[in-house]
C-alpha positions as CSV (number, residue, x, y, z in Angstrom):
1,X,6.3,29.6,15.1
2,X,2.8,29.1,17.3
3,X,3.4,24.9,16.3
4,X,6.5,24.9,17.7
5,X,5.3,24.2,21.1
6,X,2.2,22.8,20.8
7,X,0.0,20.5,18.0
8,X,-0.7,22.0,14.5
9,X,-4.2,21.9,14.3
10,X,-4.2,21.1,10.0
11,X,-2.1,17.8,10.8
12,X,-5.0,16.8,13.8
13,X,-7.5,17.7,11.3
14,X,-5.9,15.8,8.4
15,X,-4.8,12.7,10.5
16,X,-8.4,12.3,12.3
17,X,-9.9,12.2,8.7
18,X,-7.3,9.8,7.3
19,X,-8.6,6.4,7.3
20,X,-5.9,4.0,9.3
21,X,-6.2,0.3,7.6
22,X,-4.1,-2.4,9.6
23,X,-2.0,-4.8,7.8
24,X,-3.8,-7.9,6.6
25,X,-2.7,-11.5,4.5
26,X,-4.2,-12.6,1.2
27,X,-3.7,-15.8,-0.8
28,X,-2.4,-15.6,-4.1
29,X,-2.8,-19.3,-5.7
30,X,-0.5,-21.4,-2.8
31,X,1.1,-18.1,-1.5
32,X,0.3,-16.2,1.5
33,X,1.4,-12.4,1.7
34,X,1.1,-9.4,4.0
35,X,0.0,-6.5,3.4
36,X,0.5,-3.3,4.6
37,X,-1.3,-0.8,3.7
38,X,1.0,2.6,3.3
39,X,-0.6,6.0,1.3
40,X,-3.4,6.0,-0.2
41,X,-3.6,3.1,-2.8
42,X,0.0,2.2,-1.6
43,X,0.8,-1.0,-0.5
44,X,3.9,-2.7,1.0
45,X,3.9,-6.9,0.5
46,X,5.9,-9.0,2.4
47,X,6.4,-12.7,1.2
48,X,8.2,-15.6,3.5
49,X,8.2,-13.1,5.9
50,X,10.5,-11.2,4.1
51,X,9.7,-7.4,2.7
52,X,8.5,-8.7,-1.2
53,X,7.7,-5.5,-3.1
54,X,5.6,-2.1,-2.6
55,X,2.8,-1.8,-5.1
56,X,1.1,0.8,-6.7
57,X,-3.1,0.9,-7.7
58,X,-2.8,2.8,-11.0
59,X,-6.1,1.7,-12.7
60,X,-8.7,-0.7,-11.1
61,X,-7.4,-4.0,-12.3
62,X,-3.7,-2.5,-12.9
63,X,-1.2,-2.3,-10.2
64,X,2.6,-1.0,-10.8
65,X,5.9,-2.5,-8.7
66,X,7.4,0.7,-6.9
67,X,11.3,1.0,-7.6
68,X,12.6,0.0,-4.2
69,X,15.2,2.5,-4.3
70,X,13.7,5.7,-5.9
71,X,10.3,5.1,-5.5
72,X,8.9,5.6,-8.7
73,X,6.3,3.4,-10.5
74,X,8.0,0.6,-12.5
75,X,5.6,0.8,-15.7
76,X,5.1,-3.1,-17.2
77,X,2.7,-5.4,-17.4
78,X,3.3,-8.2,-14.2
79,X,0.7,-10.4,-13.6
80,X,1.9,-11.2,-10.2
81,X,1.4,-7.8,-8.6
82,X,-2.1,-7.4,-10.4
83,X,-2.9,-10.5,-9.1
84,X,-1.7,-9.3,-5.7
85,X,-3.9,-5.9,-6.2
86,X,-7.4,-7.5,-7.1
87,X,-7.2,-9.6,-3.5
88,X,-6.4,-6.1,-1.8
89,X,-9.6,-4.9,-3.7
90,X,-11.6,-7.7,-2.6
91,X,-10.4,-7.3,0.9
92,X,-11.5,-3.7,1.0
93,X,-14.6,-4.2,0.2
């Protein structure tokens, strides 16, 4: 009830040490996307301007489509999204 009027001191803590990373494009072949970066290895792609897909890291050179209405890790192999996932990895580092 002490929160209720003022500022939780665990969310300050735990939002100072998040890291905040701003949305950024990569080039897939011709293709330009945008990225946004969402929770930790969580990623939101937009294509033509349009919201694409929202991708998952689930090893370092596999990446999983997000079911757009649940949420949940599509498991298959699509090369399109691990392509999409190594440029994020490049462009972190």
């Amino acid at each position: 009830m002490q929160y209720l009027y003022g500022i939780n001191p665990y969310l300050c803590k735990k939002m100072n040490s998040m890291e905040i990373q701003e949305p950024f494009d990569i080039e897939v072949g011709e293709i330009t996307y945008s990225v946004f970066p969402e929770e930790k290895d969580t990623y939101t792609i937009f294509k033509d301007g349009k919201e694409y897909v929202q991708i998952i890291k689930d090893t370092e050179t596999s990446w999983l489509k997000l079911d757009p209405e649940s949420g949940l890790p599509l498991f298959g192999m699509e090369e399109e999204i691990n392509l999409i996932g190594a440029e994020i990895i490049k462009n972190s580092q």
